[in-house]
PASEBA-1860 file (N, C-alpha, C; in nm, 3 decimals):
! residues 105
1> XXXXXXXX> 0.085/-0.118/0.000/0.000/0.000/0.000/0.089/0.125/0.000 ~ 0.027/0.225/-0.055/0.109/0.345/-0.050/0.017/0.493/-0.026 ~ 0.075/0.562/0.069/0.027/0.647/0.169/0.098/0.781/0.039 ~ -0.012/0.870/0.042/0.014/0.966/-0.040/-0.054/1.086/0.027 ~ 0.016/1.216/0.143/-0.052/1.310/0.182/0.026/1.430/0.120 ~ -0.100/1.515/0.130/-0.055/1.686/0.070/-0.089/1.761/0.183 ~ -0.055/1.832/0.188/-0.018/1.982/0.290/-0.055/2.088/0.161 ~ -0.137/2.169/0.178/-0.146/2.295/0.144/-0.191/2.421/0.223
9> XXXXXXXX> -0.116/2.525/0.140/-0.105/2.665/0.179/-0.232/2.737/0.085 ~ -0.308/2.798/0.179/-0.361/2.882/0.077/-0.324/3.031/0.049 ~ -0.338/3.118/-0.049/-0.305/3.210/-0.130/-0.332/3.332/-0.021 ~ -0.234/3.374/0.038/-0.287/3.494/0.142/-0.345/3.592/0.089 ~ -0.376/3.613/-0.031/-0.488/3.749/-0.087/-0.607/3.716/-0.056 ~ -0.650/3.570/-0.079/-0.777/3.521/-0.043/-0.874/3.584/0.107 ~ -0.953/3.624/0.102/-1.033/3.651/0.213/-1.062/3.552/0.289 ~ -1.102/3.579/0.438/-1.139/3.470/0.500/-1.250/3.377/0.448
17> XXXXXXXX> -1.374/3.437/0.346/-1.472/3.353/0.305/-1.424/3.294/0.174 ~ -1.313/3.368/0.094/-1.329/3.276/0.045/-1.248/3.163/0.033 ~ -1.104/3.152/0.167/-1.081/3.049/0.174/-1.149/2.927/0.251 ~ -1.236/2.927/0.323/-1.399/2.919/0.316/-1.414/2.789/0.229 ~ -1.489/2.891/0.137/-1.517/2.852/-0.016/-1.415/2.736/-0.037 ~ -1.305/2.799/-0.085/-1.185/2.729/-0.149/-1.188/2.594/-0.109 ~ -1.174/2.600/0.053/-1.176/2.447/0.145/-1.263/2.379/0.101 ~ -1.368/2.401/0.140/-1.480/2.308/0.082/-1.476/2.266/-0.028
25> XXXXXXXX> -1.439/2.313/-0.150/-1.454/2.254/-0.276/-1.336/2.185/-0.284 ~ -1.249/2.171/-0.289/-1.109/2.139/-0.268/-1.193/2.011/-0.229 ~ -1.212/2.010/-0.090/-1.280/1.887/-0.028/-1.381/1.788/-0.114 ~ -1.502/1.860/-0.150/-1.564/1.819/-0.252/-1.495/1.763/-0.365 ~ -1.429/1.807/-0.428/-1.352/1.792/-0.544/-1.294/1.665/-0.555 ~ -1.177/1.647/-0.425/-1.088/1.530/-0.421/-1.171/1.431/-0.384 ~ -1.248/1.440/-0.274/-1.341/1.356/-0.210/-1.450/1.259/-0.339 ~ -1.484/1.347/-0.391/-1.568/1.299/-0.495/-1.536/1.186/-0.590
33> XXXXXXXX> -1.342/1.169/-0.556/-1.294/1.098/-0.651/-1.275/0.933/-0.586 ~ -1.312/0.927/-0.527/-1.350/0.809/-0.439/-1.440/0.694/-0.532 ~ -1.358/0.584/-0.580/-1.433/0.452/-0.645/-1.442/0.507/-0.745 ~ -1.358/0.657/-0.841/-1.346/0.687/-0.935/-1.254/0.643/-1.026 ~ -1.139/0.629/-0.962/-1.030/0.657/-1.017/-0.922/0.458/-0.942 ~ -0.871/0.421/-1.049/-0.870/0.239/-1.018/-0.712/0.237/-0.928 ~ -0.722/0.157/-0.808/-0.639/0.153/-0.756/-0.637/0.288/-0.602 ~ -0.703/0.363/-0.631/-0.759/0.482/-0.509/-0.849/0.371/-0.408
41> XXXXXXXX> -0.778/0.370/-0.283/-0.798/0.283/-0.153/-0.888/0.364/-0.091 ~ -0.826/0.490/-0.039/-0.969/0.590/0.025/-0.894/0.743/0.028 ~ -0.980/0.822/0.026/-0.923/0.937/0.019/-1.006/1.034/0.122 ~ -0.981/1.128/0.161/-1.016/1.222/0.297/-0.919/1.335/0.312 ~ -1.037/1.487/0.263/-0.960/1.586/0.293/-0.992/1.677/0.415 ~ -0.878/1.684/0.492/-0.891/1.761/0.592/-0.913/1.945/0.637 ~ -1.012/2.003/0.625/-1.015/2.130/0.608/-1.101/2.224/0.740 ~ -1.114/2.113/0.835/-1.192/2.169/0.939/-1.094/2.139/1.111
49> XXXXXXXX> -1.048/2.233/1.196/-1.026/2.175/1.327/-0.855/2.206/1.324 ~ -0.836/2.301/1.255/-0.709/2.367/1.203/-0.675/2.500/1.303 ~ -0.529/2.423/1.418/-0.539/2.499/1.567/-0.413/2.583/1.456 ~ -0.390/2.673/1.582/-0.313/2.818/1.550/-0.157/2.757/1.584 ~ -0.173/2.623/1.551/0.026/2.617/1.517/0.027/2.521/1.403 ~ -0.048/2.567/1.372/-0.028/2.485/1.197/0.041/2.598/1.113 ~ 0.068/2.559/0.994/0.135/2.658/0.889/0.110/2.586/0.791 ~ -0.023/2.502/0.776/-0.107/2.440/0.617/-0.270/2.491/0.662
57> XXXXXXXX> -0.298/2.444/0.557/-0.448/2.528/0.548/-0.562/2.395/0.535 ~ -0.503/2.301/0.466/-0.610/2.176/0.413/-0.507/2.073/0.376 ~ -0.553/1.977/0.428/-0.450/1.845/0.453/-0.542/1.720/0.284 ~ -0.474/1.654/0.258/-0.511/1.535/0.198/-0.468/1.403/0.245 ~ -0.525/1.282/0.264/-0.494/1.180/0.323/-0.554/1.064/0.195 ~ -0.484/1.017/0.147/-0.528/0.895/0.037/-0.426/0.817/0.085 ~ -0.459/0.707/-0.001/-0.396/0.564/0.042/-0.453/0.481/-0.135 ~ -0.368/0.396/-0.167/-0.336/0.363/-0.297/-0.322/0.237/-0.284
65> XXXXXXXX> -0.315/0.147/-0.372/-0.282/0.001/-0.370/-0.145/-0.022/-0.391 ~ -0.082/0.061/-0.469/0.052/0.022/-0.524/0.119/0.192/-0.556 ~ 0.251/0.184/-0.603/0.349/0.279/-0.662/0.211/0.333/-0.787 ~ 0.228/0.246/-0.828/0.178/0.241/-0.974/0.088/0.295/-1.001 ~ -0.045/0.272/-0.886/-0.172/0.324/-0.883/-0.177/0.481/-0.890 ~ -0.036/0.522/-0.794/-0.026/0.644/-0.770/0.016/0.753/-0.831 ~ 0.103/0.689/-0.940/0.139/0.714/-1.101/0.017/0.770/-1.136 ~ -0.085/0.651/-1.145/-0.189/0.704/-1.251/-0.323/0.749/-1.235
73> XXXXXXXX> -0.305/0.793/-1.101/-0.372/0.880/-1.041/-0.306/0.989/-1.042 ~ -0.214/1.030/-1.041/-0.131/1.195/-1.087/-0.188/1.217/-1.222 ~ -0.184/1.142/-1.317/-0.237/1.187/-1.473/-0.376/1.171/-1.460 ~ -0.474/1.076/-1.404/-0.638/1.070/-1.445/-0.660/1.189/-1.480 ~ -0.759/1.199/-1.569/-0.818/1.341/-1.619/-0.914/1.366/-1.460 ~ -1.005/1.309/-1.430/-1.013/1.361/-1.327/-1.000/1.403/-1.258 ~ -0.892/1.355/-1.159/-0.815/1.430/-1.067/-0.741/1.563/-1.150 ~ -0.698/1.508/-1.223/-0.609/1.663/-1.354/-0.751/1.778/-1.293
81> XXXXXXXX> -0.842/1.758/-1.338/-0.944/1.804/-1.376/-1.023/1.886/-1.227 ~ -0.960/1.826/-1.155/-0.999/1.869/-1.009/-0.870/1.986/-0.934 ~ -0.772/1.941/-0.983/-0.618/1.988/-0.936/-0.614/2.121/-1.013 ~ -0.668/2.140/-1.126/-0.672/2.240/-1.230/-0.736/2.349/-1.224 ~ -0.889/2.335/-1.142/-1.001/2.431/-1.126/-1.025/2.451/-0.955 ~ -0.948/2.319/-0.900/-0.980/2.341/-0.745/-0.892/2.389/-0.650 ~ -0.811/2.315/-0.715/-0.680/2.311/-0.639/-0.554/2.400/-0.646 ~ -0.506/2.414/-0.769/-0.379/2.472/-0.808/-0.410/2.663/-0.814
89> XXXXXXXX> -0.526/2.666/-0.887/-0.545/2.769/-0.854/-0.542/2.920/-0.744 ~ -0.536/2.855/-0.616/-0.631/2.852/-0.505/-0.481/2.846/-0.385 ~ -0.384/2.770/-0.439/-0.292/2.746/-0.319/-0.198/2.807/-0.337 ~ -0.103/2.817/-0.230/0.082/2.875/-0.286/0.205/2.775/-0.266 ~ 0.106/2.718/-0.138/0.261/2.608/-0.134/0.236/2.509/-0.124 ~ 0.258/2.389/-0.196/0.237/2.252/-0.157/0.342/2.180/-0.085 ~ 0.326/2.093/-0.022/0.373/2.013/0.026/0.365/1.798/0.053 ~ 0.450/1.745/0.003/0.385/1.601/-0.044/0.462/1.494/0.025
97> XXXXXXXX> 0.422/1.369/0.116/0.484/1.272/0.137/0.425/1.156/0.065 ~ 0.490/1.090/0.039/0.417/0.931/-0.048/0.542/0.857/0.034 ~ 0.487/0.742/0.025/0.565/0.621/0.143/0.452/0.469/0.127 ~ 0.541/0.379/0.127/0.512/0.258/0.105/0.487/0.192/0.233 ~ 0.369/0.092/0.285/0.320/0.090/0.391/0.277/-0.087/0.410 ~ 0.291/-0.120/0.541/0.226/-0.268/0.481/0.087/-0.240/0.576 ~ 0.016/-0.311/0.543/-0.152/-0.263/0.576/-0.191/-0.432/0.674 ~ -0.063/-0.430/0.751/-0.104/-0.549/0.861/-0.116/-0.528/0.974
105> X> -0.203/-0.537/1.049/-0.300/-0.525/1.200/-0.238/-0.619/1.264
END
């Protein structure tokens, strides 16, 4: 299994509503891609409960079956398609860990 999280910054011109806005769809957006996209295990974006020693704005938490999956989930038009109008727009700094995991209890 492979653990794939993002850290983002949002765009300090943004107003408080509409990073707001931004969060939520962001959320919506990625979230939506759930049993979309082949090899996507589960995905969950974090945009609510964000204390005053953070320095990210909206977290992503997915989980993947393989390297591979995670490959081709960077290109799906979907996600493209979400990263393009939701995401990239909207942020300044990203931040990314991916890491290989064994999924035994």
């Amino acid at each position: 299994m492979v653990k794939h999280i993002i850290l983002w910054q949002l765009r300090e011109d943004l107003t408080a509503e509409e990073k707001e806005r931004v969060k939520r769809e962001i959320k919506a957006g990625l979230e939506g891609l759930a049993g979309r996209i082949p090899g996507l295990v589960s995905i969950r974006v974090n945009v609510d409960g964000r204390l005053e020693s953070s320095n990210a704005d909206v977290m992503l938490d997915s989980t993947f079956t393989d390297e591979a999956a995670l490959r081709a989930y960077a290109v799906h038009p979907e996600h493209v398609a979400v990263a393009d109008t939701k995401v990239r727009p909207y942020t300044s700094l990203r931040t990314c860990l991916d890491y290989m995991f064994n999924d035994v209890k």
